[in-house]
C-alpha positions, 0 to 999 in steps of 0.5 A: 266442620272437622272434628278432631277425635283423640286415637283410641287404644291401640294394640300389635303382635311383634315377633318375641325378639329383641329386634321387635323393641325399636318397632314398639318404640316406633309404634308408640311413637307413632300414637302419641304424635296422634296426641295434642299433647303425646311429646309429654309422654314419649321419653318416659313412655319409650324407655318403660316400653322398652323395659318391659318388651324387653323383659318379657323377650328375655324373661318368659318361658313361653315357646319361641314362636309366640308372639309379644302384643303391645298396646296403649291407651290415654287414661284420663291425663295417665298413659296406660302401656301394657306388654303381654306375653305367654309366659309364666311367672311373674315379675318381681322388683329387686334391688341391683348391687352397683356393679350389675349389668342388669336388673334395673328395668323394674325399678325404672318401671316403679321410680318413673311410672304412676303405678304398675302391675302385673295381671293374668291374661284372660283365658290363663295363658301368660300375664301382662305388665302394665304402667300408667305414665303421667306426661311430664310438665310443660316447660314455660320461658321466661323472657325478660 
């Protein structure tokens, strides 16, 4: 008999580029197609991811030559997406005037998401974002 096992987390280092962010997409496109139900998350899910890969490329102070790990675990009914990088500091959420060009990836992160944060990784080098992303309804047709 064929069993039929959820994929488990899932982690990657990519290079701390803006070019990396369309291969974090595709790999999390990539695991949530290993979900029977991952096309709930994927609009959400990619457009927080690239928020946040983003952020840490453009944001962390870390050397040049570190690398960005991403990684994605189904919680429950939540999606957990974490982005770690090198750097210090830490984010903060503020409030962009209309006429900003940037500034509002964090406040998509905290309107779209379940909850976020942000954690010092283990052994004091840099931090880690992470979201929790619930999967949008299924829409139902109605014949008549």
């Amino acid at each position: 008999m064929l069993k039929v096992c959820r994929p488990r987390a899932f982690a990657a280092r990519l290079d701390s580029c803006v070019e990396s962010t369309p291969l974090a997409r595709n790999l999390l496109r990539a695991y949530l197609a290993a979900l029977p139900t991952g096309d709930r998350y994927r609009d959400v899910a990619e457009l927080l991811l690239s928020e946040l890969f983003a952020n840490a490329v453009q944001h962390s102070d870390a050397e040049e030559d570190r690398l960005i790990e991403v990684r994605f675990a189904l919680s429950g009914s939540l999606l957990r997406l974490e982005v770690h990088d090198a750097g210090g500091g830490r984010p903060t959420l503020h409030t962009a005037r209309p006429h900003d060009e940037s500034g509002r990836g964090l406040f998509l992160v905290s309107e779209l998401s379940e909850r976020w944060g942000c954690c010092p990784r283990a052994g004091g080098v840099g931090k880690f974002v992470w979201t929790l992303i619930a999967p949008c309804p299924t829409h139902s047709l109605v014949t008549a």
